[in-house]
N, C-alpha and C positions, 0 to 999 in steps of 0.2 A: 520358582525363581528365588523368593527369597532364601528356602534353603543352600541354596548354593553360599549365601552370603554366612549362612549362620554353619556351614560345614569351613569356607576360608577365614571366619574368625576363630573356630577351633585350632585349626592348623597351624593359625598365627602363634595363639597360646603357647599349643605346643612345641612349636619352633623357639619361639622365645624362651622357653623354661628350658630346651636343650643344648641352646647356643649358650644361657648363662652358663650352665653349669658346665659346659665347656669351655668357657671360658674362666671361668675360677679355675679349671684340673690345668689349663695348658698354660696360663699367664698369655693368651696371643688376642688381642683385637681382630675380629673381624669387621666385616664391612656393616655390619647387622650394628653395631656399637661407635662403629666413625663416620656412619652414613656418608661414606665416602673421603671422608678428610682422609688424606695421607700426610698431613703434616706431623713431624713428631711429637710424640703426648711429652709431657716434662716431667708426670709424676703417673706414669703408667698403673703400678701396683695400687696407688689410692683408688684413681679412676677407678679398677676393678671392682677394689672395696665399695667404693661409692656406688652405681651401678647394677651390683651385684644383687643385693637383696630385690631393687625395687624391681628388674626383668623378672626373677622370680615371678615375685608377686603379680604384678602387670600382666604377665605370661598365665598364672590362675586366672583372675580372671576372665581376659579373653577366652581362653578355652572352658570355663563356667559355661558363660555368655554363650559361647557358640550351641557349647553340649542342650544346656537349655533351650537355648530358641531353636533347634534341631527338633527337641519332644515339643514342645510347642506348636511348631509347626506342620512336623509330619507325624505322631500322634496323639496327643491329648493338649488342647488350648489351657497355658495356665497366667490366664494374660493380668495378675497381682504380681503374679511371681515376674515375670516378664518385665513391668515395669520397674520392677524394684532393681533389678538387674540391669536393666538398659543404662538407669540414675546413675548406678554404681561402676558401670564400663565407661559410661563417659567422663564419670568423675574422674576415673583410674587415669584416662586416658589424657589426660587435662596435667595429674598432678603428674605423670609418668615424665610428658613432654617437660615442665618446667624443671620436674629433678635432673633431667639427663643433659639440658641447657643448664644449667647450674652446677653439674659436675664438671662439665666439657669447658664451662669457664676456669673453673678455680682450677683443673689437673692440667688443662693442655694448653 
């Protein structure tokens, strides 16, 4: 079971690090970046800029996270590493949310 969770944290990763980089090539918001707002951004191309690095990052990552707790749990326990890693996804996960409220204030 829990695998399941540590193969759709990978996923996530890696959706996140393909939608950024999609969205830096194409200049276009997805739904994945306005969690639905369709009102219009004011300073689009900042947002991007703003944005852009931290998906990256955030998108490593989770998909770290995932790939790990994947060997972790379906072959070899490396439950140091694991908590070091858990510390570090949730931090991510923490500063990820406050950066992209803090862009979505100051661009849109």
């Amino acid at each position: 079971m829990i695998i399941l969770f540590d193969v759709v944290i990978f996923a996530y990763g890696a959706y996140a690090i393909y939608a950024a980089i999609r969205l830096k090539k194409k200049q276009e918001l997805t739904s994945f970046f306005t969690g639905g707002d369709n009102s219009p951004v004011r300073d689009k191309r900042g947002y991007i800029e703003a944005v852009y690095g931290k998906t990256i990052l955030m998108g490593a990552v989770a998909a770290v996270y995932g790939g790990v707790g994947f060997v972790n749990d379906y072959f070899t326990p490396v439950p140091v590493i694991m908590k070091a890693l858990m510390l570090l996804f949730l931090t991510a996960i923490v500063w990820f949310a406050i950066s992209i409220r803090r862009a979505k204030r100051q661009y849109w």
